[in-house]
PyMOL commands that place a pseudoatom at each C-alpha (Angstrom):
pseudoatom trace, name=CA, resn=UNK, resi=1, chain=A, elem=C, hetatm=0, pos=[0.000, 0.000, 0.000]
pseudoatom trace, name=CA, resn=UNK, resi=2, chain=A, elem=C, hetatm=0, pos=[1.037, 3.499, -0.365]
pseudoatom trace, name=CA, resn=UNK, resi=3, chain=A, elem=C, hetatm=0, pos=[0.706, 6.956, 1.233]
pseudoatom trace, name=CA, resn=UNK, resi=4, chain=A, elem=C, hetatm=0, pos=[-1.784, 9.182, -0.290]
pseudoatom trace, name=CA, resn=UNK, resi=5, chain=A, elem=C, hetatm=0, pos=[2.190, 11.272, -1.069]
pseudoatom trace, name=CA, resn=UNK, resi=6, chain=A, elem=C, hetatm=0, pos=[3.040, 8.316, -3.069]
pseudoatom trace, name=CA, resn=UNK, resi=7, chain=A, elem=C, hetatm=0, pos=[5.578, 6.866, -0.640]
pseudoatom trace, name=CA, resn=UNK, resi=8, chain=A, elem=C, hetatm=0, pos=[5.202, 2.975, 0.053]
pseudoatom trace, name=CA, resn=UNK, resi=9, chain=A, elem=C, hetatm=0, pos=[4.408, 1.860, 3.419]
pseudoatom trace, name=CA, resn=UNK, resi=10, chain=A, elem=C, hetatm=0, pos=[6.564, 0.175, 5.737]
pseudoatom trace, name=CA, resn=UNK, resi=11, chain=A, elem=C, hetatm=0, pos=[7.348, -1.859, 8.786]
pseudoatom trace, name=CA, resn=UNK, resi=12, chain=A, elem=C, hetatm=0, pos=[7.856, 0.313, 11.342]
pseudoatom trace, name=CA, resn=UNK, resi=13, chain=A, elem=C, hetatm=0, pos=[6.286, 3.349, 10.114]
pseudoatom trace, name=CA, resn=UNK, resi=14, chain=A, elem=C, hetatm=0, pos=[5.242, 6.105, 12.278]
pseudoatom trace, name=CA, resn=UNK, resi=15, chain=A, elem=C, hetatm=0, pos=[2.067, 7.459, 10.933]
pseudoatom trace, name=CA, resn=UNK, resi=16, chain=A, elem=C, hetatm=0, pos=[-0.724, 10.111, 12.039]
pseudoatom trace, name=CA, resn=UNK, resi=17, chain=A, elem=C, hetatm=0, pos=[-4.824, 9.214, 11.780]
pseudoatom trace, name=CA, resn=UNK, resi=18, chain=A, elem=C, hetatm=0, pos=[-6.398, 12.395, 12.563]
pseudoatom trace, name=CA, resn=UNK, resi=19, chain=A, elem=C, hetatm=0, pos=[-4.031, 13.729, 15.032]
pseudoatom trace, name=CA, resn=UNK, resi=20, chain=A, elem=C, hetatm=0, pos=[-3.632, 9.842, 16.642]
pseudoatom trace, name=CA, resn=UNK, resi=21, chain=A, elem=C, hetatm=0, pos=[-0.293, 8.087, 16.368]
pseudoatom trace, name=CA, resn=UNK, resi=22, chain=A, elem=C, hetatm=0, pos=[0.106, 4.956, 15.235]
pseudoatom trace, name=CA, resn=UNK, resi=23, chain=A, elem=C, hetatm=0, pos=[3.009, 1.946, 13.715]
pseudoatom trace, name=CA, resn=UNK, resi=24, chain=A, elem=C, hetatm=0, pos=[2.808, -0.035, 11.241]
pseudoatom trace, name=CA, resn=UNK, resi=25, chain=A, elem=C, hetatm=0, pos=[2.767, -3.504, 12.351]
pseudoatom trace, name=CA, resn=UNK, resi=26, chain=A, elem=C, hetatm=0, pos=[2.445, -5.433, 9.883]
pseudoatom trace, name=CA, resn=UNK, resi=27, chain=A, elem=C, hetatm=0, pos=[3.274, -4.928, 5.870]
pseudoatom trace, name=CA, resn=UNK, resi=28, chain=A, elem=C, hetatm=0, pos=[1.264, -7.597, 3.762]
pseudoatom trace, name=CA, resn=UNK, resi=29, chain=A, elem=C, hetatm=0, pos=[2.274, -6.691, 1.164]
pseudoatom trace, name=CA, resn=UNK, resi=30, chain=A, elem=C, hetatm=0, pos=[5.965, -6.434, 1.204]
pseudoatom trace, name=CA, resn=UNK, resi=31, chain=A, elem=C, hetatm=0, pos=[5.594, -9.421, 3.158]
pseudoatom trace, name=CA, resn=UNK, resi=32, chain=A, elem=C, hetatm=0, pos=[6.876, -7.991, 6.397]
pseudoatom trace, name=CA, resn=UNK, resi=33, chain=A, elem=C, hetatm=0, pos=[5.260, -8.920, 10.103]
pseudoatom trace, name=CA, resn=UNK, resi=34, chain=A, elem=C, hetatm=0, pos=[6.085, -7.779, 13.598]
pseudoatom trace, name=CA, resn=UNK, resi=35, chain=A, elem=C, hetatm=0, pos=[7.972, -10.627, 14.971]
pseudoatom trace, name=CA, resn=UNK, resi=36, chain=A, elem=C, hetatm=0, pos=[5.869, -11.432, 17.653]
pseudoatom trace, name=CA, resn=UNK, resi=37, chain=A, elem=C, hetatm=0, pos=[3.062, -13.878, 17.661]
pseudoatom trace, name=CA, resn=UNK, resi=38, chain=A, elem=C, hetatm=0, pos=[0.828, -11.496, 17.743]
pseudoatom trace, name=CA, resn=UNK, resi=39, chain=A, elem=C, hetatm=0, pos=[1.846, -10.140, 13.840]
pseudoatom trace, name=CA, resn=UNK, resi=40, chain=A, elem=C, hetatm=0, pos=[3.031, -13.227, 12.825]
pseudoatom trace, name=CA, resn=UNK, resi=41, chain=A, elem=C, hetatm=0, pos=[2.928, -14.291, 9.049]
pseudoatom trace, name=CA, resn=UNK, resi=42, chain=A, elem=C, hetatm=0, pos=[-0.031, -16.908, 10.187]
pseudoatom trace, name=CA, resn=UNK, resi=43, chain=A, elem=C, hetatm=0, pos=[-2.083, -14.590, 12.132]
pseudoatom trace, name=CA, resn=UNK, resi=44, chain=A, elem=C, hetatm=0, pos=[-2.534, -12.139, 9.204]
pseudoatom trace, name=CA, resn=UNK, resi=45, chain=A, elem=C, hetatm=0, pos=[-1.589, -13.551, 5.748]
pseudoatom trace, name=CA, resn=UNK, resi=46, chain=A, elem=C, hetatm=0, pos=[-5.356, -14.486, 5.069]
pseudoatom trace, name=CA, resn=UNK, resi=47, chain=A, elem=C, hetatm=0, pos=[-5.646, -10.867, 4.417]
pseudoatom trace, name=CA, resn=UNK, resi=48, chain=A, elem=C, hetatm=0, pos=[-3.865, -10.648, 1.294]
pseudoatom trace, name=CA, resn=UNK, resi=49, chain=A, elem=C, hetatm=0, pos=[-2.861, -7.454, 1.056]
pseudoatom trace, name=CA, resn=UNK, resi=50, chain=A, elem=C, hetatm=0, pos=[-2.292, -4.009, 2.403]
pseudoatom trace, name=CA, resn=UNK, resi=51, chain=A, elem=C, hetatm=0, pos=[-1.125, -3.141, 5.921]
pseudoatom trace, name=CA, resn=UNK, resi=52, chain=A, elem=C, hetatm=0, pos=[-1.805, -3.552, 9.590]
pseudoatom trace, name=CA, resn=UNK, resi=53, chain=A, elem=C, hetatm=0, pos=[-1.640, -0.050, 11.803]
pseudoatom trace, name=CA, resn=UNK, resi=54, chain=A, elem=C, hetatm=0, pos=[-2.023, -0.216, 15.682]
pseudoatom trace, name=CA, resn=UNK, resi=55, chain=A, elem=C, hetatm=0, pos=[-2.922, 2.818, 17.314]
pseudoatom trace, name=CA, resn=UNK, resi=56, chain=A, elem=C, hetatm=0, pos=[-2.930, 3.521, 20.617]
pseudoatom trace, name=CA, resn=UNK, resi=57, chain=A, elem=C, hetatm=0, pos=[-6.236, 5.126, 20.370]
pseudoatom trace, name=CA, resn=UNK, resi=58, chain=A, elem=C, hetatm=0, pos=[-7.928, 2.858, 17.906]
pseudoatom trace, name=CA, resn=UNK, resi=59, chain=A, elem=C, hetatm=0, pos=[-6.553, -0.397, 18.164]
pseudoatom trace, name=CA, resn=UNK, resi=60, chain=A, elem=C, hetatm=0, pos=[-5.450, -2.269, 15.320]
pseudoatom trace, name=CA, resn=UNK, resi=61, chain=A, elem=C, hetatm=0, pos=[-6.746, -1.335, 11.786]
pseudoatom trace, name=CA, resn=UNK, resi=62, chain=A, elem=C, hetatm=0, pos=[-6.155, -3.256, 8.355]
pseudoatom trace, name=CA, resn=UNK, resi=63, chain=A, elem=C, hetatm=0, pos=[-5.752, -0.760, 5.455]
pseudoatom trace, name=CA, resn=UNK, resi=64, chain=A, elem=C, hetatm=0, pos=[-5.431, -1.579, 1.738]
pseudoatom trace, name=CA, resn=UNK, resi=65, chain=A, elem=C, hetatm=0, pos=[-6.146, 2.124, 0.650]
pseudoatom trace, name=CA, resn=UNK, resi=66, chain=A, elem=C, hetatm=0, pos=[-5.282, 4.614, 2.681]
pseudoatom trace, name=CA, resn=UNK, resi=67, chain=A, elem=C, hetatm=0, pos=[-7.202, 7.476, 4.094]
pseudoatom trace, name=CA, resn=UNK, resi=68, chain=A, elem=C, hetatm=0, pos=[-6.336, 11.014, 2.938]
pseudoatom trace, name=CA, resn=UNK, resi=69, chain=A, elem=C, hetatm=0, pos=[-5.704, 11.929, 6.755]
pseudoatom trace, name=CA, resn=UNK, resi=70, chain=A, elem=C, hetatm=0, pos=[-3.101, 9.108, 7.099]
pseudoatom trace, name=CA, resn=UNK, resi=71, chain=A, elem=C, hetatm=0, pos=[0.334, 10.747, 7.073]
pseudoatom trace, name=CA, resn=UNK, resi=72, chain=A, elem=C, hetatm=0, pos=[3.631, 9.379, 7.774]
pseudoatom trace, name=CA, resn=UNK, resi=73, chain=A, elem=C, hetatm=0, pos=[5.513, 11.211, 10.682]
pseudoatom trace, name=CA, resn=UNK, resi=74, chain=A, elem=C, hetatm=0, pos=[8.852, 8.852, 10.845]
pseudoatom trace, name=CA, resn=UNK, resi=75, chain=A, elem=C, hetatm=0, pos=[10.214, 6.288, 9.063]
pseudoatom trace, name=CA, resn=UNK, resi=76, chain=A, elem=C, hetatm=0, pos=[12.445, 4.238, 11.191]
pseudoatom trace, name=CA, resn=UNK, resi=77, chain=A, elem=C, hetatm=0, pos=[16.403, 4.182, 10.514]
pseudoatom trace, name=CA, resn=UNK, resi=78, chain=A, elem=C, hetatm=0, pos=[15.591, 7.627, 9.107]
pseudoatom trace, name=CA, resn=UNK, resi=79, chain=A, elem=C, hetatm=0, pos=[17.691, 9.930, 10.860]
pseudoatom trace, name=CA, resn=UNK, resi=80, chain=A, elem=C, hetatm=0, pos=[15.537, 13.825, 11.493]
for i in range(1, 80): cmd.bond("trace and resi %d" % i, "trace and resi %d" % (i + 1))
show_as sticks, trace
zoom trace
């Protein structure tokens, strides 16, 4: 999936919803996943596509288009 900017998502990312932070936690699509059991490969392959995003304030959300209010805030090994 991709940023409404054009920029593909990521494992990792820091992204906005709205003024809520969130990371993406799992990336379907370039076949990425947290690590954990809790994002493992098993627990959310049946999906397909697109990406996972847990936010503090609205739990986890699957995403294969973004919303136009979902902006990336960090990138992680990016240095500011």
């Amino acid at each position: 999936m991709k940023y409404c900017d054009g920029q593909v998502c990521q494992l990792g990312d820091i992204v906005s919803l709205s003024g809520k932070t969130g990371n993406v936690v799992v990336d379907i699509d370039g076949d990425q996943y947290g690590g954990n059991l809790e994002y493992s490969v098993e627990q959310w392959t049946y999906l397909g596509a697109g990406v996972m995003i847990n936010f503090e304030s609205y739990g986890l959300i699957h995403y294969t288009e973004p919303e136009q209010d979902l902006i990336l805030l960090h990138r992680t090994g990016e240095t500011d």
